[in-house]
MARKE-263697 format. One record per residue (C-alpha): residue number from 1; residue in one letter; z, x, y. Coordinates in nm, 4 decimals, m for minus. Layout:
REM residues N
NUM,A,Z,X,Y
...
***
This chain:
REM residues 428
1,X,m2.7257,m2.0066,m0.2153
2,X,m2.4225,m2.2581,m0.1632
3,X,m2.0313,m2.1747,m0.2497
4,X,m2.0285,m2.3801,m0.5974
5,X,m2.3736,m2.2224,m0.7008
6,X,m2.2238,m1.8787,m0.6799
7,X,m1.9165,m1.9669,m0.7753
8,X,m2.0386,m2.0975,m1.1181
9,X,m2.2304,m1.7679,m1.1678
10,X,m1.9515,m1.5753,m1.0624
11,X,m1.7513,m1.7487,m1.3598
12,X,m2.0072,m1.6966,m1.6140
13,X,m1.9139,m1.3449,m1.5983
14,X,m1.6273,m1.2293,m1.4262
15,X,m1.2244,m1.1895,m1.4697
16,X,m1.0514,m1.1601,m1.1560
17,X,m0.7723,m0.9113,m1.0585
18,X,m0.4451,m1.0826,m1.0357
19,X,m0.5535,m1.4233,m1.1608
20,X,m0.5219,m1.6665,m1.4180
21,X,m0.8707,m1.7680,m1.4289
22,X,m0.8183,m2.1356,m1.5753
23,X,m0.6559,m2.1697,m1.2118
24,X,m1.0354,m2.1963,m1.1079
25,X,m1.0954,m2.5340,m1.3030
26,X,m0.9196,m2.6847,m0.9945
27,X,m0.8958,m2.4530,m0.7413
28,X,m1.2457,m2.2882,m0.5772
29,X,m1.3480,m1.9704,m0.6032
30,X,m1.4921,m1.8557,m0.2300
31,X,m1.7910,m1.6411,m0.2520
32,X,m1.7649,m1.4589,0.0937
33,X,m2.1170,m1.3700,0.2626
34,X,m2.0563,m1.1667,0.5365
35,X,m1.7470,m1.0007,0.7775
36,X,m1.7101,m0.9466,1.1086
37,X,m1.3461,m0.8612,1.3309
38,X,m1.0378,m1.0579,1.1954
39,X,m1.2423,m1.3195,0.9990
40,X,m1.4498,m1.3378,0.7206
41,X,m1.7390,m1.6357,0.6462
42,X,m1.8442,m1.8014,0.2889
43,X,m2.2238,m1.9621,0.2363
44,X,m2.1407,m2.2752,0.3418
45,X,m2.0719,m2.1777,0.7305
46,X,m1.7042,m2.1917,0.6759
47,X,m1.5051,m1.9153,0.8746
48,X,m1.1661,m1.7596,0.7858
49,X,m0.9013,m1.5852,0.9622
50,X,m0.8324,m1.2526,0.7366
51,X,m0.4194,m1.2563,0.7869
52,X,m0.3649,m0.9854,0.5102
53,X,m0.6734,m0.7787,0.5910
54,X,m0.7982,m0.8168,0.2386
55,X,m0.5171,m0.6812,0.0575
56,X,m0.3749,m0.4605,0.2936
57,X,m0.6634,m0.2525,0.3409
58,X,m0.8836,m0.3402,0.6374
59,X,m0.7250,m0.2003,0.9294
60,X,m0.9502,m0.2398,1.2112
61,X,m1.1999,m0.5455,1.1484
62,X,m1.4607,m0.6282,0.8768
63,X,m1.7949,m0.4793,0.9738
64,X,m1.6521,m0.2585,1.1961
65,X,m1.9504,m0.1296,1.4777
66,X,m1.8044,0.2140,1.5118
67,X,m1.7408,0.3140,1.1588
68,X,m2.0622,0.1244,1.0604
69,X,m2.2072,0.4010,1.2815
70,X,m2.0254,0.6764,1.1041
71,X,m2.1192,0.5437,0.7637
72,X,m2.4738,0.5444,0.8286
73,X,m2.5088,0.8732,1.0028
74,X,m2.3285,1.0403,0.6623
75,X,m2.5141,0.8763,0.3850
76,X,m2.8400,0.9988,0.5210
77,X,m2.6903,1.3571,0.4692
78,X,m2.5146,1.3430,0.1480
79,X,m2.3273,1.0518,m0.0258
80,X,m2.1182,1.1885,m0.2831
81,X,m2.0979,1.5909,m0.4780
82,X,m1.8820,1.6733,m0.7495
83,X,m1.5478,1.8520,m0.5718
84,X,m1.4606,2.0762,m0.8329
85,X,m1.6399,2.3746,m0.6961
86,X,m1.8170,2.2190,m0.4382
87,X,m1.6637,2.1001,m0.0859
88,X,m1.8128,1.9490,0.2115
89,X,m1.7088,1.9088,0.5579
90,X,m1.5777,1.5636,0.5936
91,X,m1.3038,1.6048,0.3332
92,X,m1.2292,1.9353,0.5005
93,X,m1.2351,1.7737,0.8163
94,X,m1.0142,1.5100,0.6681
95,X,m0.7764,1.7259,0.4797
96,X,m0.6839,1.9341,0.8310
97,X,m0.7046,1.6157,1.0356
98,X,m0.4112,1.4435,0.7822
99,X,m0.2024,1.7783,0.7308
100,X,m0.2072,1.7794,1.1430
101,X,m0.0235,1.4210,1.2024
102,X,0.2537,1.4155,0.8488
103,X,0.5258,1.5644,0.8332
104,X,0.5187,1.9235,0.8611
105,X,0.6130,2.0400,0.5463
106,X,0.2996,1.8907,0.3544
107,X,0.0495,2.1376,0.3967
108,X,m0.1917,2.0962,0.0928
109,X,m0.3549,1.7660,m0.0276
110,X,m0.5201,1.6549,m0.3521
111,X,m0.7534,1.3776,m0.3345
112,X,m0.8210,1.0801,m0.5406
113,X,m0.9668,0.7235,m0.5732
114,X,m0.7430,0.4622,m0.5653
115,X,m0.3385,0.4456,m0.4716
116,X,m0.2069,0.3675,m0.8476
117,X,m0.4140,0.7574,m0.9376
118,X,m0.2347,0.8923,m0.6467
119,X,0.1092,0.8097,m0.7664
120,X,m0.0273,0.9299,m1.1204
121,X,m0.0741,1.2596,m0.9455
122,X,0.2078,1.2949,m0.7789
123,X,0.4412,1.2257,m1.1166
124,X,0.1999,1.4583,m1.3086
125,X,0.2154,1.7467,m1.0526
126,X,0.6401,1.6856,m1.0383
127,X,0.6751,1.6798,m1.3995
128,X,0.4124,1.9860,m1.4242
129,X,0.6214,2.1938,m1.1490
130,X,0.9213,2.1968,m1.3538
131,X,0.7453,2.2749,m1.6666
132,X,0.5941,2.6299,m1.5327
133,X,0.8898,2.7242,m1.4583
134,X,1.0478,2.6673,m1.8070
135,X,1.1871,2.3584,m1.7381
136,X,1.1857,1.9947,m1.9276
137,X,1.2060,1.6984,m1.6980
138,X,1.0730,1.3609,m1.8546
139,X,1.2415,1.1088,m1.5967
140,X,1.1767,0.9363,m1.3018
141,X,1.3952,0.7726,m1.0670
142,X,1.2268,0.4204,m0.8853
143,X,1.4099,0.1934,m0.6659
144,X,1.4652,m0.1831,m0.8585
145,X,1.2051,m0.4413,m0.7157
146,X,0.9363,m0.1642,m0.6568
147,X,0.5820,m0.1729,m0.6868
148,X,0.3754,0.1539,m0.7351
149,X,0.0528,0.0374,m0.8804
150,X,m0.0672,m0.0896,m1.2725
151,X,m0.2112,0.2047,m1.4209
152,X,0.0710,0.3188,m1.7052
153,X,0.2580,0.5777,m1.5219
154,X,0.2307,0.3861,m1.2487
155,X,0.3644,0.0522,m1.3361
156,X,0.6126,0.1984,m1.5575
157,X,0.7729,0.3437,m1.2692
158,X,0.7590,m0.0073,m1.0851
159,X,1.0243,m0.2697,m1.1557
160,X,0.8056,m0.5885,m1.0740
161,X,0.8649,m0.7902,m1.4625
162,X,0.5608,m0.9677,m1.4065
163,X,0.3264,m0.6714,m1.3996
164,X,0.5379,m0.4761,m1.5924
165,X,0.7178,m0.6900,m1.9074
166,X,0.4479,m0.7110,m2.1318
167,X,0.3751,m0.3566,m2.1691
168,X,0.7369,m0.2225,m2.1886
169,X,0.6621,m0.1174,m2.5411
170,X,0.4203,0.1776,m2.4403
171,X,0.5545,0.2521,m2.1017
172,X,0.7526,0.6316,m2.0169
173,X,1.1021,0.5340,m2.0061
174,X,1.2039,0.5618,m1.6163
175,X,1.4925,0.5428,m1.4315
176,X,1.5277,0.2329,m1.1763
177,X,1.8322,0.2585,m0.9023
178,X,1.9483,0.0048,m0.6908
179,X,1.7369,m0.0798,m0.4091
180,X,1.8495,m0.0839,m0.0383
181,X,1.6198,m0.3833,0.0326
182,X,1.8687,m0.6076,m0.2077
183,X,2.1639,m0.4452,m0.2036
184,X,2.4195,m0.2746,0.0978
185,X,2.2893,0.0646,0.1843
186,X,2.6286,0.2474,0.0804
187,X,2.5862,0.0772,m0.2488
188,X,2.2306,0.1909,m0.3111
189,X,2.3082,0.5298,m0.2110
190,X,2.5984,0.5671,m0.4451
191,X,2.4087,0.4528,m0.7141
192,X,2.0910,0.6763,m0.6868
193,X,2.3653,0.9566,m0.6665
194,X,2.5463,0.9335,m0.9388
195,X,2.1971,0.8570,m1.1685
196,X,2.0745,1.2033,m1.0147
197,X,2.4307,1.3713,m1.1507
198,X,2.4217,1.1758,m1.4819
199,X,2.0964,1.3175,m1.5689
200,X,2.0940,1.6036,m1.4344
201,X,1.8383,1.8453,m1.5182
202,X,1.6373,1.6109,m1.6654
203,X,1.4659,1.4217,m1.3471
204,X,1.1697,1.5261,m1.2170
205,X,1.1271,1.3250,m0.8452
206,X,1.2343,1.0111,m0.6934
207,X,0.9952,0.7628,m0.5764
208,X,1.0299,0.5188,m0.3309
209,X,0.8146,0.2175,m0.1197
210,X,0.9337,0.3724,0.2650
211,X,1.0843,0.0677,0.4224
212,X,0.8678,m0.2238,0.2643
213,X,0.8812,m0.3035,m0.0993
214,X,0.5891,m0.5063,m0.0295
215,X,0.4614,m0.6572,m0.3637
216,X,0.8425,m0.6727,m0.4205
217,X,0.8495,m1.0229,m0.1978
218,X,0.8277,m0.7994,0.1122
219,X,1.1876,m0.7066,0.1245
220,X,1.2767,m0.4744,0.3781
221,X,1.5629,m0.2033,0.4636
222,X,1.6255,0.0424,0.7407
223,X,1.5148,0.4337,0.7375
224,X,1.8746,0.5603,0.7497
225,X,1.9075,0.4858,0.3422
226,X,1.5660,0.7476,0.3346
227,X,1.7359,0.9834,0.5818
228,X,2.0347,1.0268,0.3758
229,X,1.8221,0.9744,0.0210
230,X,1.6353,1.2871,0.1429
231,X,1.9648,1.4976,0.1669
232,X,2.0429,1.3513,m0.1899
233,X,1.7469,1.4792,m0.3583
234,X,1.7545,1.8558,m0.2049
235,X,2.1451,1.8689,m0.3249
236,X,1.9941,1.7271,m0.6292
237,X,1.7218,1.9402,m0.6776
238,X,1.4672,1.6520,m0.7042
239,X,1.1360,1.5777,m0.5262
240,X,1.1132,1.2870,m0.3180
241,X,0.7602,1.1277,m0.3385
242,X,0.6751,0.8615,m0.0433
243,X,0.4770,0.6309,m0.1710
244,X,0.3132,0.5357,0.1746
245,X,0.0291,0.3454,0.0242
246,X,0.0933,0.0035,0.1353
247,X,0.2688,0.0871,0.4338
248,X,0.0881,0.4254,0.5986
249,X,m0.1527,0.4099,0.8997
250,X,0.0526,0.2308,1.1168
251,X,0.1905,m0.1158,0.9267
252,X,0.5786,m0.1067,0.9698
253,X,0.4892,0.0416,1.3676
254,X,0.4964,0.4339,1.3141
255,X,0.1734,0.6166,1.1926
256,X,0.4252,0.6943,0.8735
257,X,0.6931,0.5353,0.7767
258,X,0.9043,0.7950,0.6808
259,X,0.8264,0.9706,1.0646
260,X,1.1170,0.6405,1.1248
261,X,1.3640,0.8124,0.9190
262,X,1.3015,1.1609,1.0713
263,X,1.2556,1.3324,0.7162
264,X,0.9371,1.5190,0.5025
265,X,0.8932,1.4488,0.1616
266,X,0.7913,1.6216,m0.1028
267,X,0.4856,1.4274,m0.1707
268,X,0.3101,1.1937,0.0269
269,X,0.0783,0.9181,m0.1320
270,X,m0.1764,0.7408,0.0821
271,X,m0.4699,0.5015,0.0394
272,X,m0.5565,0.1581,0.0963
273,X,m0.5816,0.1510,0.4715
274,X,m0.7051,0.5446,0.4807
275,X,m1.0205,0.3737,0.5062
276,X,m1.0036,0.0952,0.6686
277,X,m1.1322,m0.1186,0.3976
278,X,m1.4544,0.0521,0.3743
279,X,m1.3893,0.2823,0.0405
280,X,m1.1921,0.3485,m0.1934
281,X,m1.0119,0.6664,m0.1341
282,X,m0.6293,0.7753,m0.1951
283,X,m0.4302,1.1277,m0.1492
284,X,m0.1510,1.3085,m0.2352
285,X,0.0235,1.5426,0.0418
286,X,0.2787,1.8335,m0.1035
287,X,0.4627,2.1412,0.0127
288,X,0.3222,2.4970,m0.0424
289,X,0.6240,2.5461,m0.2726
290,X,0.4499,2.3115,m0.5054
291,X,0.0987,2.4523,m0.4560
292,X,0.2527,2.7690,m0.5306
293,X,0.3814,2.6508,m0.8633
294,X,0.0322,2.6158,m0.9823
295,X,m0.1482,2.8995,m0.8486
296,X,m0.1846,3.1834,m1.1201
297,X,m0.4703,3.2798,m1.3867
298,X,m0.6502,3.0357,m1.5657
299,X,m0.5401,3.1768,m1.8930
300,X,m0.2339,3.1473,m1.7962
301,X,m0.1928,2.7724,m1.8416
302,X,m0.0444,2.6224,m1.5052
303,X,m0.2980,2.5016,m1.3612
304,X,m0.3528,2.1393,m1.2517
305,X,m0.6001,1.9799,m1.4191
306,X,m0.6831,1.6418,m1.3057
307,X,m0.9838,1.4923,m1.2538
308,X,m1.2056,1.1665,m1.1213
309,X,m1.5188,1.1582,m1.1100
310,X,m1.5059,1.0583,m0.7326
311,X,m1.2662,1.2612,m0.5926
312,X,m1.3268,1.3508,m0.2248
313,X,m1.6069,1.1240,m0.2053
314,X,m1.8179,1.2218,0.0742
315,X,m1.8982,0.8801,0.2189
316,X,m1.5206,0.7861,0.1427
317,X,m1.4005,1.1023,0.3568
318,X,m1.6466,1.0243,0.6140
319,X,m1.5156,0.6771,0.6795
320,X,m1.1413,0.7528,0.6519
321,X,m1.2144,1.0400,0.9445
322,X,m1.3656,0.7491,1.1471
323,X,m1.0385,0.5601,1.1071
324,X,m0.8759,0.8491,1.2559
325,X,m1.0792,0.8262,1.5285
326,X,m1.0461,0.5018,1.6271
327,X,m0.6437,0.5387,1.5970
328,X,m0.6711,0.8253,1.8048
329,X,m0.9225,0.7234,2.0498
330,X,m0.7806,0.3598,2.1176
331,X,m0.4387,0.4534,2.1103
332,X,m0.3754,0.1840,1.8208
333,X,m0.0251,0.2893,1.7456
334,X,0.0744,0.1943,2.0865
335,X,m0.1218,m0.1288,2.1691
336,X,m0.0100,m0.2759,1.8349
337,X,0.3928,m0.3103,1.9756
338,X,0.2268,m0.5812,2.2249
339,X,0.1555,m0.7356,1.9187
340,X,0.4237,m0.6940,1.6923
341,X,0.6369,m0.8241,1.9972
342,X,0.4025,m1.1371,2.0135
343,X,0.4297,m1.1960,1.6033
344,X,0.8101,m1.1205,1.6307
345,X,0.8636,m1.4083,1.8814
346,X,0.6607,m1.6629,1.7687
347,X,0.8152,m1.6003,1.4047
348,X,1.1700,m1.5628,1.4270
349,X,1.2372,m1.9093,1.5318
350,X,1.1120,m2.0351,1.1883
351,X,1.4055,m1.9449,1.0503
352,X,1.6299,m2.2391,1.2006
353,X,1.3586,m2.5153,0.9498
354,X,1.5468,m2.6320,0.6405
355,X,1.2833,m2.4612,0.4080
356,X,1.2815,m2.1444,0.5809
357,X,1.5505,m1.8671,0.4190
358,X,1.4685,m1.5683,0.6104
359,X,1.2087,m1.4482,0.8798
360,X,1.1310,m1.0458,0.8400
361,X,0.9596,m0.7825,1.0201
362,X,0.8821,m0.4503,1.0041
363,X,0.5773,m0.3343,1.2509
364,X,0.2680,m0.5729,1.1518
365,X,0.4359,m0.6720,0.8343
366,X,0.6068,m0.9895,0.8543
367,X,0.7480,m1.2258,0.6020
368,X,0.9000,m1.5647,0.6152
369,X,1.0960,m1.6307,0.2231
370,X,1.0793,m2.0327,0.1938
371,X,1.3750,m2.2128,0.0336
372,X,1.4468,m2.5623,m0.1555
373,X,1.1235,m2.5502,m0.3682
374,X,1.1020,m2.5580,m0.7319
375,X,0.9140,m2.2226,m0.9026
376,X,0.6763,m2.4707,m1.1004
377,X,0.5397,m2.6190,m0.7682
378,X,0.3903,m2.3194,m0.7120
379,X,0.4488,m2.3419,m0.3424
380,X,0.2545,m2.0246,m0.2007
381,X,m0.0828,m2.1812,m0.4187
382,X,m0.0178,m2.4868,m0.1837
383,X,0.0195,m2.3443,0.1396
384,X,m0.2718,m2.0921,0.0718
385,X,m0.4950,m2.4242,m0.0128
386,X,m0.3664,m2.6043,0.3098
387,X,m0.4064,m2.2933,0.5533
388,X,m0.7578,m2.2454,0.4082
389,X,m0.8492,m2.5830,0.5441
390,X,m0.7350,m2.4737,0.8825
391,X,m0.9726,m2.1314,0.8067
392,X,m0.6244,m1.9315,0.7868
393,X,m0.6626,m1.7143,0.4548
394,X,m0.3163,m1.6097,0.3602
395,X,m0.2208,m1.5005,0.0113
396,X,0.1467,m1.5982,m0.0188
397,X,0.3930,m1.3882,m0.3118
398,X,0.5833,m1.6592,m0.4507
399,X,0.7658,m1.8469,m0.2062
400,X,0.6937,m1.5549,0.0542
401,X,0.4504,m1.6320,0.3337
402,X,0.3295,m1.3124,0.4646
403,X,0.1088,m1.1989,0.7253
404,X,m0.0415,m0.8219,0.7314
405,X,m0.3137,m0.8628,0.9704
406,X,m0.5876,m0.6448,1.1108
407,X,m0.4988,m0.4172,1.4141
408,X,m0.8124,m0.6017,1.6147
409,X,m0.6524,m0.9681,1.5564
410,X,m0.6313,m1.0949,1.9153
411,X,m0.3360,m1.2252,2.0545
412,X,m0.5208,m1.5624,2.0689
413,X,m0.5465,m1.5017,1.6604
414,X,m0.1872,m1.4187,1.6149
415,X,m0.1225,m1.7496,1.7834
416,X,m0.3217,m1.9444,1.5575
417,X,m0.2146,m1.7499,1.2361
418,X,0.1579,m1.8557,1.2818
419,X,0.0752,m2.1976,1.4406
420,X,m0.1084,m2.2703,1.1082
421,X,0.1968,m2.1868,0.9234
422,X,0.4242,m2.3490,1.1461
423,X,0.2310,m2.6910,1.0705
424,X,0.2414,m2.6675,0.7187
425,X,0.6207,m2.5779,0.6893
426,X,0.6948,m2.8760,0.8542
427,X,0.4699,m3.1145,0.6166
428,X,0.4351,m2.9123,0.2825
***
């Protein structure tokens, strides 16, 4: 089978996440084959450097042999059992190995499927806290410019109008304060104050992107604005739920990124990189003091009662405790500063090119905002095209270049990655 012949089939039949599929008169869909390391190949021989690790999620190489290993040794056991009042050892394995390296506060851990059910969970289980104990708290408090996922309660805590716009109408009504990535710190803390005091009583939890709003055109800000957000909430009486999804497992240089701002929240959502790519898998983290909150007789209506058909996947559990593995065998968190130096210094002088607005960095997240370009040139489309040529798959945000590579890209790779990039934003 060739590109185009799969491509056409795929078209027949399929609508694409994040797409407007009449793009695809013009531009070609690429039917991938196989994986292997940093790069992934189509049918037509053609080889591609994976700089966002395939939306964020493969952390240590396509096909990787270790976890390959793993994966195979567990599915000729057991693939999958239902978890409600069943368990098996590789999501209790899991559950101890993730309650031993978070903060220390989150002792108990729900799993799920995907990141946008975690966050679900983790405003359902706020919300639900309050009400056993008598109380009525319908709000939520996001940061403006965030990005928490496109299922309903989800999205309608985001503030990203192009996800979010259309479906205002049937969205819960939430709370958005100003965000530290766009405005000064001082500002943004002042601001999620007094929201807290205006409504008080009445707000559930805070939630918040630690240190990368990523979908939010990658803007960044520092973990003192969490620090003192965390003393905000307990004077508050709020929960603080760290979205980590995008950003846990070692992206902006810490395992966590809240371990940068010294502080435990309340809840703790993870996924996309839990499993390096493998499975989909996400989890919510949370004090005993919540777990307590929900612990009482059936009949006595408290309990939490959420449900997915593949929670605590067995294979999905099995994988993710392979990742751990391989962070703590390989010493991952360390060896990447080599190469967060390397991106670091080969991207910051970008910034003095006419069309370049601002280089950022936070771990192996890095972003370079382009200026001077109209929105209907659709400027990220054309560098995307252009680095594909040069077998550098990127998949810009706008007018943000971004890179969000695997932890096994080579130094050699990095090189490349930004030379690419460098090239085009002198001729694009």
């Amino acid at each position: 089978m060739t590109n185009k012949m799969l491509m056409q089939e795929d078209l027949k039949y399929i609508f694409h996440p994040c797409t407007q599929m009449k793009d695809h008169e013009k531009i070609p869909l690429i039917p991938i084959k196989r994986g292997k390391g940093a790069y992934i190949y189509d049918f037509d021989g053609h080889k591609y450097l994976d700089c966002i690790s395939s939306w964020w999620v493969n952390l240590f190489g396509h096909s990787n042999d270790y976890i390959n290993l793993k994966i195979r040794g567990q599915i000729e056991e057991l693939e999958h059992v239902i978890f409600a009042g069943f368990t098996h050892k590789p999501a209790i394995d899991l559950a101890k190995r993730l309650v031993s390296i978070t903060p220390k506060a989150l002792t108990k851990i729900f799993f799920a499927d995907n990141g946008s059910s975690a966050i679900e969970i983790a405003l359902k289980m706020s919300f639900q806290y309050f009400k056993n104990r008598g109380e009525s708290r319908p709000l939520f408090v996001s940061l403006e410019n965030s990005y928490h996922g496109e299922t309903l309660g989800a999205l309608a805590v985001s503030d990203t109008g192009l996800y979010k716009d259309i479906y205002t109408d049937i969205l819960l009504k939430t709370i958005q304060a100003k965000s530290p990535a766009l405005v000064d710190e001082n500002d943004a803390l002042n601001d999620m104050r007094n929201l807290l005091k205006k409504h008080k009583g009445k707000i559930a939890s805070v939630v918040i992107e630690p240190l990368v709003q990523c979908a939010g055109s990658m803007k960044m800000y520092n973990p003192s604005y969490i620090t003192k957000l965390r003393t905000i909430c307990d004077e508050e009486g709020v929960f603080l739920i760290a979205d980590e999804i995008a950003v846990g497992f070692g992206r902006t240089g810490s395992m966590f990124a809240c371990e940068q701002a010294g502080i435990s929240p309340d809840f703790l959502c993870l996924s996309k990189g839990i499993t390096g790519g493998y499975m989909p898998l996400s989890c919510v983290l949370f004090t005993q003091d919540i777990y307590d909150a929900f612990y009482c007789d059936y009949n006595e209506g408290k309990s939490f009662l959420d449900s997915h058909s593949y929670t605590g996947n067995t294979l999905a559990c099995a994988v993710a405790n392979a990742v751990l593995d391989i962070f703590e065998n390989d010493n991952i968190i360390e060896k990447n500063r080599e190469k967060i130096d390397l991106i670091r210094d080969l991207t910051k002088p970008l910034e003095k090119l006419s069309n370049v607005k601002e280089v950022r960095q936070r771990g192996m997240i890095c972003a370079i905002e382009l200026q001077g370009y109209d929105a209907k040139e659709r400027i990220g489309l054309k560098f995307f095209q252009e680095a594909l040529k040069e077998g550098i798959y990127i998949r810009p945000l706008g007018n943000i270049i971004y890179f969000m590579p695997p932890y096994v890209i080579t130094d050699k790779e990095i090189r490349k990655m930004v030379g690419v990039v460098e090239e085009l934003l002198h001729v694009v």
